[in-house]
TORPAFI-438752 format. One line per 10 residues: number of its first residue (from 1); for each residue x, y, z of C-alpha. Coordinates in steps of 0.05 Angstrom, whole numbers. Layout:
// TORPAFI-438752
NUM) X Y Z | ...
This chain:
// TORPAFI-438752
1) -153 123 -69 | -171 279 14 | -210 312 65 | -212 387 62 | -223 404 118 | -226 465 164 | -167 448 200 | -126 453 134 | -157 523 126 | -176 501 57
11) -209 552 3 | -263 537 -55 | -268 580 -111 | -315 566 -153 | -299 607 -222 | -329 583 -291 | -284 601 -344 | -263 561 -417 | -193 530 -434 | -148 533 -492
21) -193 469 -516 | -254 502 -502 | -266 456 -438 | -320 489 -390 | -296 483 -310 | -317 500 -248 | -251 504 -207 | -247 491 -139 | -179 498 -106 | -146 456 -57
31) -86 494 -20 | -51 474 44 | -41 543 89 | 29 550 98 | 23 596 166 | -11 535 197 | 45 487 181 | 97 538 210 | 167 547 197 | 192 490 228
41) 172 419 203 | 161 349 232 | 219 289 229 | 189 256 184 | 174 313 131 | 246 344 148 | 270 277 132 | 234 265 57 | 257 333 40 | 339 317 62
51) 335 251 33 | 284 256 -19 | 282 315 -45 | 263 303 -121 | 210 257 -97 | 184 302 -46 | 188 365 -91 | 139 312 -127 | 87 296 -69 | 76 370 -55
61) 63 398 -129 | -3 429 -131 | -66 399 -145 | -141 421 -160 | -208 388 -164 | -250 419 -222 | -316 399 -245 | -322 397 -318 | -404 406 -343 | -390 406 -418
71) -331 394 -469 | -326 442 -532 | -380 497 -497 | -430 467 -541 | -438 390 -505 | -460 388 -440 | -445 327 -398 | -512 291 -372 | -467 279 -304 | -410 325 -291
81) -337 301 -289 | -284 317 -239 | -213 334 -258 | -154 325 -215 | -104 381 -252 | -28 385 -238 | -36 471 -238 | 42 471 -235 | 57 427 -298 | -12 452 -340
91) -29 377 -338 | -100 319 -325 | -83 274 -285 | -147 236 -281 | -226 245 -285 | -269 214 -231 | -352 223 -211 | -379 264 -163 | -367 233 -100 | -291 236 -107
101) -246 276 -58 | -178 293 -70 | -124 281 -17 | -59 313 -32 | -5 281 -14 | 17 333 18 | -36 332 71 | -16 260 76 | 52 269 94 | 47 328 136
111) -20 290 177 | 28 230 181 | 84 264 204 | 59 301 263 | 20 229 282 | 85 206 291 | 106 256 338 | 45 269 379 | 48 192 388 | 123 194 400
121) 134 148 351 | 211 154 335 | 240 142 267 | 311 162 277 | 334 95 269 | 280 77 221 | 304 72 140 | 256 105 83 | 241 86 18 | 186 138 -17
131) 171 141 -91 | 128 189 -127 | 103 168 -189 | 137 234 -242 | 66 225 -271 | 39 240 -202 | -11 179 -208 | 14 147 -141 | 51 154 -75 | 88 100 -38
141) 125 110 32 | 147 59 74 | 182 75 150 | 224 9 166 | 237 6 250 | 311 -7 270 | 339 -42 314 | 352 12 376 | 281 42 371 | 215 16 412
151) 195 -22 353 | 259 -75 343 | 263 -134 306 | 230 -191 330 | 255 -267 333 | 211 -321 319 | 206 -368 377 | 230 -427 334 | 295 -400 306 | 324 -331 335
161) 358 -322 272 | 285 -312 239 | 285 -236 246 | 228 -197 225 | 225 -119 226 | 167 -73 237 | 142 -12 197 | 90 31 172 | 70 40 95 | 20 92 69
171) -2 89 -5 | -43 135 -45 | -64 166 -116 | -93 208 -157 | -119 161 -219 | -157 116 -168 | -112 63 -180 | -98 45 -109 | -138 57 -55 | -107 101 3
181) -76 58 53 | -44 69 119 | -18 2 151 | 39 -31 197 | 81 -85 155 | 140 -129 177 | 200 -152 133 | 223 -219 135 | 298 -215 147 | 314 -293 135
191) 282 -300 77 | 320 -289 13 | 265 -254 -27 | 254 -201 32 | 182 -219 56 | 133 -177 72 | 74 -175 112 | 18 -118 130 | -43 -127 181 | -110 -146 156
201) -139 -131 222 | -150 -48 240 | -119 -33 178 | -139 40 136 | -166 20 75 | -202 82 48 | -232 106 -20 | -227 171 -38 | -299 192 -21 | -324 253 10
211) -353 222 79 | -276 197 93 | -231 232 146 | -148 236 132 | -138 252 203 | -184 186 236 | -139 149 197 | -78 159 247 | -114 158 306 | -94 78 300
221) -16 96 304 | -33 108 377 | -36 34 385 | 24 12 341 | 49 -37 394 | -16 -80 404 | -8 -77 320 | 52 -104 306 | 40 -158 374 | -19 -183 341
231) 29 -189 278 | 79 -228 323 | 21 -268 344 | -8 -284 269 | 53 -314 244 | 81 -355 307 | 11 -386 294 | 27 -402 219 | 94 -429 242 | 58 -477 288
241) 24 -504 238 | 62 -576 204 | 40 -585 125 | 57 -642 76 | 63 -647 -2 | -17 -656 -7 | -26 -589 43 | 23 -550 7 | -7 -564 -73 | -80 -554 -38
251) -61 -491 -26 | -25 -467 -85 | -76 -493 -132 | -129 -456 -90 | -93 -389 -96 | -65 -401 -172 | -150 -409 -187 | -122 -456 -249 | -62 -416 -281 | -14 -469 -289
261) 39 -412 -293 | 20 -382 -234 | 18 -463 -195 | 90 -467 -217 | 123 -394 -201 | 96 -414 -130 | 131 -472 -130 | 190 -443 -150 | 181 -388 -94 | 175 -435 -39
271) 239 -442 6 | 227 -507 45 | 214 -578 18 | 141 -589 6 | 145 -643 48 | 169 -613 113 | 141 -533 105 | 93 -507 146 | 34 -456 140 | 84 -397 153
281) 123 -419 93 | 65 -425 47 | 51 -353 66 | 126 -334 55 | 115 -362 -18 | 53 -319 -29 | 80 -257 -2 | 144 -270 -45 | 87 -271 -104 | 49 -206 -74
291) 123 -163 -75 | 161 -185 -142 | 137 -170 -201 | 153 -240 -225 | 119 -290 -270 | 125 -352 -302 | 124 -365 -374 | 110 -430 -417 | 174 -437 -449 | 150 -492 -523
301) 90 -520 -548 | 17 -510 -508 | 29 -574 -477 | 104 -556 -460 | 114 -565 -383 | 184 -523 -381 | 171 -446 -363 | 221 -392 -347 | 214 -344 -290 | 220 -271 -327
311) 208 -196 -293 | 124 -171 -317 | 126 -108 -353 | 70 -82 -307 | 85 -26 -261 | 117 -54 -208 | 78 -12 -148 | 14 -30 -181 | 33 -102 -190 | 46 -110 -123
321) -15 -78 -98 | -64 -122 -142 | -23 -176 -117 | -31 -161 -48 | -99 -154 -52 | -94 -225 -73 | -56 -244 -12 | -109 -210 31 | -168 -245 11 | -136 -306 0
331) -113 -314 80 | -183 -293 84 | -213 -362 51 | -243 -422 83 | -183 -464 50 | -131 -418 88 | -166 -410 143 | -185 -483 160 | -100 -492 169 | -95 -427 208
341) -151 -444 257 | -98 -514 270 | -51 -467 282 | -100 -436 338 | -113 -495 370 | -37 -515 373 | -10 -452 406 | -76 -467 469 | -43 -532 485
């Protein structure tokens, strides 16, 4: 949701052998050499490890790929099973089928890091935020551009005090949850629930299967700039675009697909009147939706139209990711699309 490859200098062993449960496994190992990463690290991995270092101590426990043909020695599986093992902590993490690869997240850090040097891509002004799931399910790290870097905020062109900052996110796991993801993002600065935004265009999107390559994956930072301009470009086109009450409920009831309680948390998310907002602020609302773990609840009877606005007990990094995807096919639609191709046609006149 990782490669091994040659460059990694990557070993398979393949020894059959029985557990304490009597579990049958071929094991194949999955180490990164430490002689090719050196002594000296990257910025970015120096960084995780001075300001992170719980969570990073996290990212780079290690991790095997076994197969598992039978369970109790006396079962044998019709398809064999795949077992991503935490060899440090004795512990499953998840099982997946036969065309799974396992990407460490080490690997991903390490690949990412020296991507952002060979590009020169500088993050010395840039903020982190990484989490490591204790569990080791997920990884989530997002690089946030300052303002003295090549990659500064950027003001809209119809208020300068609309600010919106660039960045990078990757996003992995282990359990398949989330797919792995490497994409450029902005923050909203203006906007009181911090929105967010991330490319739909060039973005990588990968499951963990054996035909994918880590390292073509940040072969796109080399052209970060064009990125975040055609990000710049996306929403000065949604800002162009005028919507009244009518527009504005269209919309909502399109992407709330008849849950009245999701209709009215949008509703409640929206900054601007209804009857003066425009397509930008319809997709402030939604990505206000995608990034808070938010929803709203009937408060009464079944016919009650009161509801309170309470935090979901979901995981909140999963939440936001299902919720994203949401987002993303959603802008995708003939009934988002119809507004943004106004928005087109506004900014050639």
């Amino acid at each position: 949701m990782s490669e091994i490859s040659e460059a990694d200098n990557a070993h398979d062993s393949v020894n059959l052998h029985r557990t304490t449960t009597n579990l049958k496994f071929i094991s194949v190992s999955l180490k990164i050499n430490n002689q090719q990463q050196g002594n000296t690290m990257s910025a970015l991995v120096n960084r995780l490890k001075e300001q992170y270092e719980t969570q990073y101590q996290h990212s780079i426990t290690p991790v095997e790929l076994r197969q598992l043909n039978s369970v109790e020695s006396d079962f044998v599986l019709n398809k064999p099973s795949y077992a991503v093992l935490d060899t440090e902590n004795n512990r499953a993490i998840h099982l997946h089928g036969a065309n799974y690869q396992l990407i460490p997240y080490e690997k991903i850090l390490v690949g990412l890091s020296d991507a952002l040097d060979k590009y020169n891509i500088d993050i010395n002004d840039a903020s982190l935020k990484f989490k490591v799931s204790p569990d080791l399910n997920y990884m989530r790290l997002r690089i946030i551009f300052g303002d003295t870097g090549d990659f500064g905020a950027y003001s809209m062109n119809y208020d300068a005090n609309d600010r919106l900052k660039f960045g990078i996110e990757v996003i992995s796991s282990y359990d398949a949850s989330i797919i792995y993801q490497l994409r450029a993002m902005f923050l909203r600065l203006i906007c009181a629930n911090g929105m967010k935004s991330f490319e739909s265009i060039n973005s990588s999107m990968k499951k963990h299967v054996r035909k994918f390559n880590l390292d073509d994956s940040f072969i796109k930072l080399e052209s970060l700039n064009q990125t975040f301009d055609n990000l710049k470009n996306t929403v000065e086109v949604y800002q162009s675009v005028k919507l009244g009450r009518r527009d504005v409920e269209k919309l909502f009831r399109k992407f709330a697909n008849n849950s009245d309680g999701k209709y009215h948390l949008l509703n409640e998310l929206l900054e601007t009147d209804n009857d003066k907002s425009t397509l930008y602020d319809v997709y402030n609302t939604l990505t206000n939706y995608s990034s808070h773990n938010q929803r709203a609840v009937k408060i009464g009877k079944r016919d009650s139209k009161d509801y309170k606005i309470e935090t979901s007990k979901r995981d909140s990094i999963r939440s936001n990711e299902d919720r994203d995807f949401e987002v993303r096919n959603f802008i995708q639609s003939n009934d988002f699309l119809y507004y943004y191709h106004q928005g087109v046609a506004n900014q050639l006149h």
